[in-house]
N, C-alpha and C positions, 0 to 999 in steps of 0.2 A: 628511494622509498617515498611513497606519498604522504601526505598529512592531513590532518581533518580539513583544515582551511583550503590547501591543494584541492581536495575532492567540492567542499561546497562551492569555491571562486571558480569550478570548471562547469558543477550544474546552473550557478545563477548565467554564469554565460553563454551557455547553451540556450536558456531561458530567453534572454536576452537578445539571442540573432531570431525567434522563433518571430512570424508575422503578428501585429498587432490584432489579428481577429481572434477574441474571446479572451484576452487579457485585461487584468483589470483598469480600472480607470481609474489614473493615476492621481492620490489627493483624497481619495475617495471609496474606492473596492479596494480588500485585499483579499488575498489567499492564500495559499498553500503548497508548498513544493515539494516532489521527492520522487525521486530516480535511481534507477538502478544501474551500476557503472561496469562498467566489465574490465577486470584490470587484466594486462598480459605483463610477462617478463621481457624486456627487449632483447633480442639478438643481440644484439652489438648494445425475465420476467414473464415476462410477457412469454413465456418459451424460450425464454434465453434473448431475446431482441432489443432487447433493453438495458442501459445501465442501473442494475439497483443500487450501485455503490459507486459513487461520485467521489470519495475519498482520495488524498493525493496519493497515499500509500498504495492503494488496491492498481488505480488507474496506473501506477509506474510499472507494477507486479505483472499486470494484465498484459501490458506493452512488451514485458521481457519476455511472456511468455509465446509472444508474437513472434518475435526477433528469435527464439530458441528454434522454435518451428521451424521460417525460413532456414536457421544454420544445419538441423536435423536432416532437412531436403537438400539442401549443398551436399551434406555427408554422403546421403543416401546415392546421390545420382552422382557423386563421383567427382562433384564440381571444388572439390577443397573447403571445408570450414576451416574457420579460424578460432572454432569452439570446442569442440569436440573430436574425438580419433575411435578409432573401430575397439570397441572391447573386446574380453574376451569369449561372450556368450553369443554364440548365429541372433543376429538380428538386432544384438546391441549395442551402442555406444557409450563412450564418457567422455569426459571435461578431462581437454587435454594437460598435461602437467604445465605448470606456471599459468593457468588462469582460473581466477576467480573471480568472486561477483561481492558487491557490497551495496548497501542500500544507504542510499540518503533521505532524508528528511527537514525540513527546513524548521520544522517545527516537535514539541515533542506530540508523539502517537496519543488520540483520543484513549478513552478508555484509563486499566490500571496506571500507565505509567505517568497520566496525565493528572493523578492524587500527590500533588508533591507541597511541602513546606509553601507557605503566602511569605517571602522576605521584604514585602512593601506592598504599598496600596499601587502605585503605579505598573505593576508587572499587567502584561496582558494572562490571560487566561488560555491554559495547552489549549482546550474548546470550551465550547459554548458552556456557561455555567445551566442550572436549573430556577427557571426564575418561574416566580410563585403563580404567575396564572397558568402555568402547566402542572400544577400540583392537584392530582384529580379530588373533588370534593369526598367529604367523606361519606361512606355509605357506599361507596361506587364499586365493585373488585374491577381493582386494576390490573392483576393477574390476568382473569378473564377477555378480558378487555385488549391485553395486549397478544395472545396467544390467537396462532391463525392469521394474523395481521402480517402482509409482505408489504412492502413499498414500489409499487410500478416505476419508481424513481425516486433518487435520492439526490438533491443539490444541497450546495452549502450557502444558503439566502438565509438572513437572519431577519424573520419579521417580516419579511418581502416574497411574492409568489411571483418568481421569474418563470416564464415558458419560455418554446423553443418560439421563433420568430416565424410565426405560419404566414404571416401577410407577407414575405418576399416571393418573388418569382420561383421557380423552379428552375435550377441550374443545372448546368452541364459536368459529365464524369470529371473531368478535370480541373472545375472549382473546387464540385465538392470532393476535398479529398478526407483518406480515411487515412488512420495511422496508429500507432498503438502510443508507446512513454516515452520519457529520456533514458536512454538505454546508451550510453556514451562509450569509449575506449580508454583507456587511462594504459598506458604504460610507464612503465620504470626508467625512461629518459631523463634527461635534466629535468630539474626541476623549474617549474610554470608560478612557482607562488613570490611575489616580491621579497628580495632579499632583505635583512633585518640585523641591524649592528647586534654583532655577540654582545652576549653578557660574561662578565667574569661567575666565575665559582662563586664568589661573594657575595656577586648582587641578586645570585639564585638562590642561595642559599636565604639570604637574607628576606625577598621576596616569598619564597616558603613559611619563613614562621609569620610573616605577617598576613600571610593568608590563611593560614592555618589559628590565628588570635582574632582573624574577623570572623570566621566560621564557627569557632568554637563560642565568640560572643554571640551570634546571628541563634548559633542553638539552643542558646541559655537565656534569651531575651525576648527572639524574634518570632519564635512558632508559637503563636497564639493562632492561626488559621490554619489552612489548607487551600489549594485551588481547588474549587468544585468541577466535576466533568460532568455535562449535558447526558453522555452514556449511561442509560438507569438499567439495571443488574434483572438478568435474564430472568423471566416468569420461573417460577417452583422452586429456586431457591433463595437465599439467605438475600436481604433487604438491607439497603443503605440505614444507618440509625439517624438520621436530618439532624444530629445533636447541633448546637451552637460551637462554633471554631473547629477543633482539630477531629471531634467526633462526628462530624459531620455523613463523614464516609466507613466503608469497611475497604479491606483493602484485598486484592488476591482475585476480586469475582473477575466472572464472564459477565461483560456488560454489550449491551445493544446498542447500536449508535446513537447518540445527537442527532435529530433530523428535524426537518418543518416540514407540516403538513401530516400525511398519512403515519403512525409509527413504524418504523423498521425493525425487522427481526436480525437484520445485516449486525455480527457482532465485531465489536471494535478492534480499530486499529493493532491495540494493543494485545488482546488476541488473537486477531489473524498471526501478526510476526511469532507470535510465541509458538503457536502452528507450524509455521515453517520450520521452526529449529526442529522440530522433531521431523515433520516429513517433505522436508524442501520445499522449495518457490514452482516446480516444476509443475507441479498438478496432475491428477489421476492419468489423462491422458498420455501426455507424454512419456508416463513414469513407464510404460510400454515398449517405448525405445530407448530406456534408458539405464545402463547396467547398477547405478545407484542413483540418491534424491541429489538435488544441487543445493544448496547450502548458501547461506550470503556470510562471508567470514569477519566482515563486519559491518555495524550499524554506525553511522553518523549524523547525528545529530545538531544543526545549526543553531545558530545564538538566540534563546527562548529561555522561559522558565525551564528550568532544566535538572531533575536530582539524579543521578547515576543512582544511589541506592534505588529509586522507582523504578526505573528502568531496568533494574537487575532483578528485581523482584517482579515483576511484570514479565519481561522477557524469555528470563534466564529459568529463575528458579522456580515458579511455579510446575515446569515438566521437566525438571530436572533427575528427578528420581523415574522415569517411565523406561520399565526395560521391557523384554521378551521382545523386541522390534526385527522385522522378519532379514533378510543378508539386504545391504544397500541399505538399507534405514540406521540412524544414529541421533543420540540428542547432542546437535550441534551447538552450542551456544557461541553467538558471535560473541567478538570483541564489540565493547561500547565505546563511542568516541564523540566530542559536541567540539563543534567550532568553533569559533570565536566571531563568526564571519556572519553578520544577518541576515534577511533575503527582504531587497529593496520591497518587495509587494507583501512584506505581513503585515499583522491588523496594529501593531505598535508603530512599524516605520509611518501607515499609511493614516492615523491618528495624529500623529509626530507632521505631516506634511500637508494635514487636511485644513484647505481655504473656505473661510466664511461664503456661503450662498452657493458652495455647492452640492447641497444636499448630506445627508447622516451618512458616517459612514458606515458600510456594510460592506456584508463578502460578496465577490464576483459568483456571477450564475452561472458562468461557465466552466467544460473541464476540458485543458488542452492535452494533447499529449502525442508524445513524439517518440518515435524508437531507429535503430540504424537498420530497416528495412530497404530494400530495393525500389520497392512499387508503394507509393501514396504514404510516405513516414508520415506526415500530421493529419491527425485527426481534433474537431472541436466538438463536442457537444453540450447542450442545456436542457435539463430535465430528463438525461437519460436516451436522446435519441441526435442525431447531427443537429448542429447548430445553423439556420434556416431552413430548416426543412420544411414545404408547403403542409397544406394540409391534402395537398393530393398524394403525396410521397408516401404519409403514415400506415404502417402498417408492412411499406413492402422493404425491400432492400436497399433502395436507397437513403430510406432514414434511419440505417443501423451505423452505430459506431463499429468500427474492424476491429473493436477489443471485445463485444458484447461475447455471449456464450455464443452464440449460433456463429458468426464468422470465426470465432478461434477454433469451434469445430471443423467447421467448412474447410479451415488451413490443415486439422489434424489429417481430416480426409485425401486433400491433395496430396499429402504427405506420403497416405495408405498406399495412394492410388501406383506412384512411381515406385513404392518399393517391390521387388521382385517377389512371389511369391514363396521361393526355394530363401528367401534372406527374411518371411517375414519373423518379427518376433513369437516364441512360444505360445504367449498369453494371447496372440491373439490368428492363433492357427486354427481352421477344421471348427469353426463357429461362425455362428450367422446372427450376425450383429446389426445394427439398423435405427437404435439411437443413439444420442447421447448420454442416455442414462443405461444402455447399452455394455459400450466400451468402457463406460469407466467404470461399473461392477466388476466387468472382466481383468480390470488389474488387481490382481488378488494380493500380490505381495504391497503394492501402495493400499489396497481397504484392509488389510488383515493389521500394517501397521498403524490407520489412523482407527481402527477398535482399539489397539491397544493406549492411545491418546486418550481416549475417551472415556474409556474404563478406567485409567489411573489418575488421568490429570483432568480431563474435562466431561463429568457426566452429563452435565448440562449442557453442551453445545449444542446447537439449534438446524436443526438441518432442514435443506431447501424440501417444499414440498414433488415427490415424484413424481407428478403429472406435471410440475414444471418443466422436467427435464426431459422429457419425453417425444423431444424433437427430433430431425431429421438433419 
């Protein structure tokens, strides 16, 4: 069986063999990690063309959802997945018995579960805090102001406006490649994590109450603050109270991202995964071929500010109570789990190893990302489109990243295309369908369950505008 540390020491490695284009600079940039793993049992904006969310979480999700695709086409055409077995409904499938999915992170998720106890001045920040010249003057409605507002692109530059590198040449299909996240294999073989002299009974025991006498001092002493999160609480409802220390925040909202530049209506991290427990990682479309949602059975969490209670409240129990969900919908709530194990490129290691005269440090403008696809696994992008792209490319398909909405469509379609008409799914028989905002109406059992999301646990969720999706 695997272990938090197991799962983080196989994504920073992965991390690791990936080419040095659009990682950060070492001393200097850092980022942000998190992947989606596939464990098995062993045998033996712009219209969708754009990334509006640059976030590590979304980008890994987006990747997976990449890599399901191709597996869905394996299934279909007869080629063998190693994901999924034929259900029992004409046209269905599911996630064959002994595999599931887990989500890493290297840091904790923006947004609620990023409101946790301050236990020193030196901790870094889950993200970006709220610093006071982005506090709008008064007089201003901020409401107003933020409603109707999308982000053409969202990076993670603090203070800095990185673009995509238009003054390079224009390259050939096989520079530039596309790819979606870390989407890795983990199986139940020996274990990969360095072995560790036992401890007795006693010295655990023993190490328990004294962890449990620092903690217990830490929260009779130490919570005079909170971490502030950059993520400010969705237009029309309830308002952070800005009190001084631990009043600072409310806790439980739907918040918007952290972003520079434009404001984003993209709502947080911390939200989206709570999303998922109730209606999988899968997303509308696929949920078409798919006899139930897919679930991630646990979250892991790398060496950061870190409170499990946040996280569970965040997570878990905000949609915990949401029933009437339609057959194949369930409120999943993963397991919680934080490593031990740090990720060499965060903003503490890279503070920690940054040399005089090279410049502040800040977060990388890039977002990499890798998935176990067939054709083109890496993709890089800066500011939402590939990373050098001319300025003669913009606009057409060469400067799309292969996770944006429009290629993961494009994949759903190929998908369409090979499946036989006598095998297609129910939901999407004897209709004439033609976009993206199309098909995904037509999954009524995934829209019927994410009304019921919405109505109990999140009235406020913020939905994309429909002439966004209105593509081909």
């Amino acid at each position: 069986m695997w272990t938090a540390d197991e799962i983080s020491k196989l994504c920073y490695k992965r991390f690791s063999e990936l080419p040095k284009r659009g990682k950060p600079e070492p001393g200097r940039e850092w980022t942000l990690l998190a992947a989606v793993v596939k464990c098995s049992v062993s045998p033996n904006q712009e219209k969708g063309d754009v990334l509006n969310d640059s976030h590590a979480e979304v980008i890994a999700r987006r990747g997976c959802i990449r890599y399901l695709t191709e597996q869905l086409l394996m299934a279909v055409c007869g080629q063998g997945s190693t994901v999924f077995c034929q259900g029992e409904e004409m046209g269905k499938w599911k996630v064959q018995s002994g595999v599931s999915f887990l989500f890493f992170t290297s840091h904790t998720p923006c947004g609620d579960a990023s409101i946790i106890p301050m236990m020193s001045d030196c901790q870094s920040q889950p993200c970006p805090p709220i610093r006071s010249d982005e506090i709008i003057p008064n007089g201003t409605n901020e409401k107003a102001e933020r409603v109707n507002l999308k982000r053409r692109a969202e990076t993670q530059t603090d203070g800095i406006n990185k673009h995509p590198r238009l003054e390079e040449p224009e390259k050939s299909e096989d520079e530039l490649q596309c790819g979606g996240s870390l989407v890795e294999n983990l199986t139940d073989s020996p274990a990969q994590a360095p072995a560790e002299s036992p401890r007795s009974e006693g010295e655990n025991v023993l190490t328990n109450v004294v962890l449990k006498q620092r903690d217990n001092a830490l929260t009779q002493q130490s919570l005079q603050d909170i971490h502030r999160t950059g993520a400010k609480c969705v237009p029309g409802g309830p308002e952070d109270p800005l009190q001084p220390g631990l009043g600072y925040h409310s806790t439980g909202l739907l918040r918007v991202k952290p972003g520079r530049g434009e404001p984003t209506l993209s709502l947080s991290c911390s939200d989206k995964l709570a999303r998922w427990a109730v209606l999988g990682f899968q997303g509308a479309l696929l949920s078409h071929y798919l006899q139930g949602a897919v679930y991630f059975s646990t979250i892991v969490v790398g060496r950061c500010p870190y409170s499990h209670e946040a996280m569970q409240r965040a997570l878990i129990t905000r949609c915990s109570e949401v029933t009437a969900l339609p057959a194949g919908f369930t409120v999943q709530p993963p397991e919680l789990l934080q490593s031990s194990l740090e990720f060499a490129h965060s903003q503490a290691q890279t503070e920690h190893n940054h040399q005089p005269g090279k410049g502040r440090v800040s977060p990388c403008g890039a977002a990499i990302s890798w998935c176990a696809v067939s054709d083109q696994p890496l993709d890089v992008t800066a500011n939402g489109y590939k990373h050098g792209v001319t300025k003669k490319a913009l606009g057409t398909s060469k400067a799309r990243s292969l996770i944006c909405k429009v290629e993961l469509f494009h994949s759903f379609l190929s998908l369409l295309a090979v499946t036989d008409k006598s095998h297609l799914p129910e939901s999407l028989r004897g209709k004439e369908l033609q976009t993206y905002w199309d098909y995904k109406q037509v999954a009524q059992s995934y829209q019927q369950a994410s009304l019921q999301l919405r109505s109990q646990a999140f009235p406020l969720w913020l939905r994309s505008d429909r002439d966004l999706l209105q593509f081909h």
